[in-house]
N, C-alpha and C positions, 0 to 999 in steps of 0.2 A: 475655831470657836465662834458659836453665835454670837452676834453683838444688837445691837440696835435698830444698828445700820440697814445697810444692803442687804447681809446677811437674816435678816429677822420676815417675815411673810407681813403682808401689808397690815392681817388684824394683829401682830405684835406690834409691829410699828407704830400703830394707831391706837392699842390700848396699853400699851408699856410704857410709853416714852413720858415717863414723871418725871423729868427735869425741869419740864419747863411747863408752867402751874400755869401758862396762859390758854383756851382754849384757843386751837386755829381750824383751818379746814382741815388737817386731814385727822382732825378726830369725829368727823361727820363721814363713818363709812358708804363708802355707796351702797354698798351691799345688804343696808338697810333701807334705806330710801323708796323701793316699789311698792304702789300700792298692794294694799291688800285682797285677799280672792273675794273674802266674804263681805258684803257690809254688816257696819255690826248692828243696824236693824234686825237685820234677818240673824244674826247672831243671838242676837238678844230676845229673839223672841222665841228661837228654839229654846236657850236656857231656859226661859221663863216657864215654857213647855214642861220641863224637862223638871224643873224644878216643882214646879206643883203636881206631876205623878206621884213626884218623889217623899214630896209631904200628903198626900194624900194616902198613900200607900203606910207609908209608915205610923198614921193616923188609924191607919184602918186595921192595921197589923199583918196587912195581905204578901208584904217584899218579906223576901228570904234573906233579909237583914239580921246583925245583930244589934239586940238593945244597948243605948247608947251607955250603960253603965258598963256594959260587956265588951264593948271595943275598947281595938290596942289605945291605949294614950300617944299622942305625939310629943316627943320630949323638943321636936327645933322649934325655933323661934320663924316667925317670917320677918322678914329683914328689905332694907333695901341698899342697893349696890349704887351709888351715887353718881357713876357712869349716864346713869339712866337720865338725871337731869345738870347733864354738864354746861349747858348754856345756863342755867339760873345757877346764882347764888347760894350761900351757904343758907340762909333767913328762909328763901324761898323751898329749898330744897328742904329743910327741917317741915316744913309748915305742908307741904307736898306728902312726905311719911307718915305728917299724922294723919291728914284729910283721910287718907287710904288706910289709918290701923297701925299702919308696922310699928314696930316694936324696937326694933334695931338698925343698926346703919354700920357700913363700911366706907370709909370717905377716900372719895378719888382725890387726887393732888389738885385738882380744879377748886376744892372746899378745902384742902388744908395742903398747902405746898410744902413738900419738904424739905425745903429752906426755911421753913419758919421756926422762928427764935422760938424760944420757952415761952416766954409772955404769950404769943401768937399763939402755940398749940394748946395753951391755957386758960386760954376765953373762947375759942374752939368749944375744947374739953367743956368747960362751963357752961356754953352756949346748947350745947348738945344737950345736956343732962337736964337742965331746964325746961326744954323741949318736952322731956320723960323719956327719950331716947337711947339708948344702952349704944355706944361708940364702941364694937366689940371690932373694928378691922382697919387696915388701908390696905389701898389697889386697885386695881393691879398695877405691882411697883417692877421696875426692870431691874434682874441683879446680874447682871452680866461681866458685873466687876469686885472686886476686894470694896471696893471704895462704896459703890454702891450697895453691897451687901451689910454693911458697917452704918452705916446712913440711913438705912431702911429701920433694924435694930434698934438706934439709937429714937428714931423714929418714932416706934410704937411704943417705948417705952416711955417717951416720956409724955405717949397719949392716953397709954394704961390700957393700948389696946390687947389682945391676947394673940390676935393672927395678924399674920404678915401673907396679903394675897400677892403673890409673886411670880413671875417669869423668869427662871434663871437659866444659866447656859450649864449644861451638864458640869463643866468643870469646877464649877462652883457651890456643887454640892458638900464636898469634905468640910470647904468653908461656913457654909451656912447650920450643918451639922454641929460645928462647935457652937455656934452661937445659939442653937436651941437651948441646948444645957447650957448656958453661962444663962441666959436672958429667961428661960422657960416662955415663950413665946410660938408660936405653931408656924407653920409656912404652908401654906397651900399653894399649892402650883396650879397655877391657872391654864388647862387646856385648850388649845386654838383651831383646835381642825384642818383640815385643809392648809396644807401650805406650814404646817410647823412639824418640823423633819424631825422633834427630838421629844416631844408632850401633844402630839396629836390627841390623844384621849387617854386618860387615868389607865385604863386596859394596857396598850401600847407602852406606856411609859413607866410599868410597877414596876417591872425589874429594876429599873435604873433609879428607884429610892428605899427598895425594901430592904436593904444591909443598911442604911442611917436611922437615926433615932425616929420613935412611929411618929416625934413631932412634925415632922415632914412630910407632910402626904400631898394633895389634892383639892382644890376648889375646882368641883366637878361641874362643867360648863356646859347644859347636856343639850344646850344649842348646837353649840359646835361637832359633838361628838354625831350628833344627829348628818349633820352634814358632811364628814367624813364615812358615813355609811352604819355605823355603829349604834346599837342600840341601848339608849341611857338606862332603863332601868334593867337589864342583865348586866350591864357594864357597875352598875351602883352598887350592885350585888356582890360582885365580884369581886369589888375592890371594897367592900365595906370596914374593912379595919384601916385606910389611909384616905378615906372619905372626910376629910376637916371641916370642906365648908362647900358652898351647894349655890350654884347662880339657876335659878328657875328660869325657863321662856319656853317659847316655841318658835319654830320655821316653818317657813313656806314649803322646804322640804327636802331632800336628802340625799343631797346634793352640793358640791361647792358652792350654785348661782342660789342655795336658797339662804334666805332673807328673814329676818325677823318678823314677827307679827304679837298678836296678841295670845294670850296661853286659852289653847281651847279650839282655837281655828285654823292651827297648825297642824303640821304630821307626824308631833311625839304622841306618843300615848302618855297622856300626866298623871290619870288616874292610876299606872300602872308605875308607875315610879315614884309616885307619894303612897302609894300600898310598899312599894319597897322599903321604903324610907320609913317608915312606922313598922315595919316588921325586922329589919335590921336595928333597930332600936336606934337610931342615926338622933345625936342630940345637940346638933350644930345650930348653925342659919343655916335657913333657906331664904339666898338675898333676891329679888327681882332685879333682874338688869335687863329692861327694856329700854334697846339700844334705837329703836323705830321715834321719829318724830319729834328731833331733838329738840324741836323749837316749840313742841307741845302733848308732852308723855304724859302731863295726869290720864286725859279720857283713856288709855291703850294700859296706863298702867292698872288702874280704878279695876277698870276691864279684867286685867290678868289676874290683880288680887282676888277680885270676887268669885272667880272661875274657880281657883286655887281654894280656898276657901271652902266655897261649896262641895268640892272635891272630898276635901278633908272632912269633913260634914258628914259623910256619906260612907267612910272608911270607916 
């Protein structure tokens, strides 16, 4: 059975291991850390490019668009996945979501340990909504155990979260299945790519949750899936009935060594996977986890949101 441990690939190790609410180094993956190909001058000023065709065009009525009252609606939210700013605080990180828009938030154990009493998840909870922030998740939590699976539950519940983003080990599914129905609460399993032998990508890993309740499905990481060779938006597709919840980014490229970057400068196709996503009527989060630049993610995140955005814009 997977555990934590030795047995688990370096990105479970690094983004599962919620016991212990302190950041240390090895939640600073290396495999984020390279620079980026493009700078985002030059980034920015194609967008810029790119974006005023785009208004112009549709100004003019000359793009073989449709009129914005004709296009699909998007029913997700954008969200952010609190991984992204695990060096700051919980203050910081609220104050971070909204500069950028979002909407919603998923809080790593770095902003809300799950050791914390009532009281603690209850000024939390306060904390957040204050903010105007919707606390719709936590995770990614490790359930590799009875104990931990129990503790996760008890967890969200008493955040008033609805998902549980999760890393379990196959045998702890029957378990985690009763707990849907006693708690009604969702589990998204969190895909790792490379190196994780059992939820490589939502595609790879249906079989092994399409007999339990459809609460169990998928927080589809389509970073990861990218870099184990797979391609997100036919994978989204595919799996669109145990699609829960949705980590947005991009990589360097598609490949174990590729590396996070900002969404747009990478080698997903995003526009083609937020056209999936609004055509599968998908009405989850869609969280940013930009895992690039731990020590200073607004500019890369700002970046990703806007990209994202525009996208959707345009759909």
């Amino acid at each position: 059975m997977m555990r934590g441990g030795s047995g688990a690939s370096p990105w479970l190790r690094a983004g599962c291991d919620e016991l212990n609410s302190t950041p240390d180094k090895k939640d600073e993956l290396p495999i984020m850390t390279h620079p980026t190909k493009k700078s985002r001058r030059t980034f920015l000023k194609t967008a810029g490019i790119a974006t005023t065709v785009s208004l112009t065009g549709l100004a003019s009525g000359t793009m073989p668009t449709a009129k914005a009252a004709d296009r699909p609606k998007r029913r997700f939210q954008l969200a952010l996945a609190s991984y992204t700013t695990r060096k700051f605080d919980l203050d910081e990180t609220l104050a971070m979501a909204r500069r950028v828009g979002l909407e919603a938030i998923c809080l790593k154990s770095f902003h809300l340990p799950l050791k914390a009493t009532a009281d603690e998840i209850a000024a939390v909870v306060a904390k957040t909504k204050e903010a105007g922030i919707t606390l719709y998740g936590g995770g990614v939590i490790g359930l590799y155990s009875r104990e931990q699976v129990d503790q996760a539950f008890d967890y969200a519940k008493a955040a008033g979260m609805t998902k549980i983003i999760g890393a379990p080990s196959p045998d702890m599914l029957p378990a985690i299945d009763k707990k849907v129905k006693l708690y009604d609460i969702q589990v998204c399993i969190h895909n790792h790519g490379p190196g994780d032998t059992h939820f490589a990508t939502p595609e790879t890993s249906y079989d092994r949750v399409k007999q339990f309740d459809r609460r169990i499905g998928f927080c589809h990481d389509i970073g990861h899936t990218k870099r184990v060779g797979g391609d997100p938006a036919a994978i989204t597709r595919k799996c669109a009935d145990r699609i829960l919840d949705f980590h947005i980014k991009d990589v360097t490229e598609a490949t174990k060594a590729g590396h996070a970057i900002p969404c747009g400068r990478g080698v997903i196709d995003l526009p083609a996977v937020l056209r999936t996503l609004v055509e599968i009527d998908y009405e989850g989060y869609l969280a940013f986890e930009y895992e690039q630049e731990a020590k200073d993610p607004l500019p890369g995140l700002a970046e990703s949101v806007g990209y994202v955005r525009g996208v959707l814009d345009g759909i």
